[in-house]
N, C-alpha and C positions, 0 to 999 in steps of 0.2 A: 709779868716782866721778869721779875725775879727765877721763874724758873726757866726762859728764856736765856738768861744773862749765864745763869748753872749748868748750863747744856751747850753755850756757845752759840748762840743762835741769834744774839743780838747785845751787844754795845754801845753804850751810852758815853759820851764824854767826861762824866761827875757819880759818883756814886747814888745808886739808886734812891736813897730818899731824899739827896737834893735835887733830884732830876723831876723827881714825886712832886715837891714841895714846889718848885720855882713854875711847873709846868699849872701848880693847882693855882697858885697866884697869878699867873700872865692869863689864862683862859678860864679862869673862877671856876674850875671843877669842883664836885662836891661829890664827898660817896659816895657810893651807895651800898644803902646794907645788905645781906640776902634777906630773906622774907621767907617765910613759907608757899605766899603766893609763887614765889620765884621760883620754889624745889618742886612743887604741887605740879608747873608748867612742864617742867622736864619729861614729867612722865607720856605726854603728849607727843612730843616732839620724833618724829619720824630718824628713822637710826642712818643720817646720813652721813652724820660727824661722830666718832667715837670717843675723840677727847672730851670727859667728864667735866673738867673748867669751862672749855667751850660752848657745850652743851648748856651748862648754868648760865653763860654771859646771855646766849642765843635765848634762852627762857627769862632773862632779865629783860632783855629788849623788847621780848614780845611783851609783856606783862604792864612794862611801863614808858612804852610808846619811843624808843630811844633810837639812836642812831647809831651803828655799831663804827670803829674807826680798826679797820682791818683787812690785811691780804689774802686772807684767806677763803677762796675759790669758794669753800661750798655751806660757807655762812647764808647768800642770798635766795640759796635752797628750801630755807626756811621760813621765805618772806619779813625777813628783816630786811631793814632801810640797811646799806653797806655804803660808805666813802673809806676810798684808798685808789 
């Protein structure tokens, strides 16, 4: 989100770590850390998405069964669960 917000690409109302914080309390998000399991996935992962962050999210969801929340077309390429 932060590099999002760097690049212009996206706008929040409230500065990002209250946007972080109000959003982890209203939907009880929790983080998640990277893993090794999660960098190990990457390397799997067929070269359809070239963004490096994305690629890591995509290998987090697969790894630990998640739901991605995203517009971006060619996430469900990879057989991740996608809502957007």
């Amino acid at each position: 989100m932060a590099i999002k917000i760097a690049i212009g690409k996206l706008t929040l109302g409230l500065p990002l770590n209250s946007f972080v914080l109000s959003q982890t309390l209203q939907y009880q998000f929790k983080p998640l850390h990277v893993t090794y399991d999660h960098t190990y996935q990457v390397q799997f992962l067929p070269h359809h998405h070239k963004d490096p962050f994305d690629r890591l999210l995509i290998a987090q969801a697969l790894v630990e069964g998640l739901v991605i929340l995203t517009a971006d077309h060619e996430f469900p390429q990879y057989g991740v669960q996608v809502v957007w």
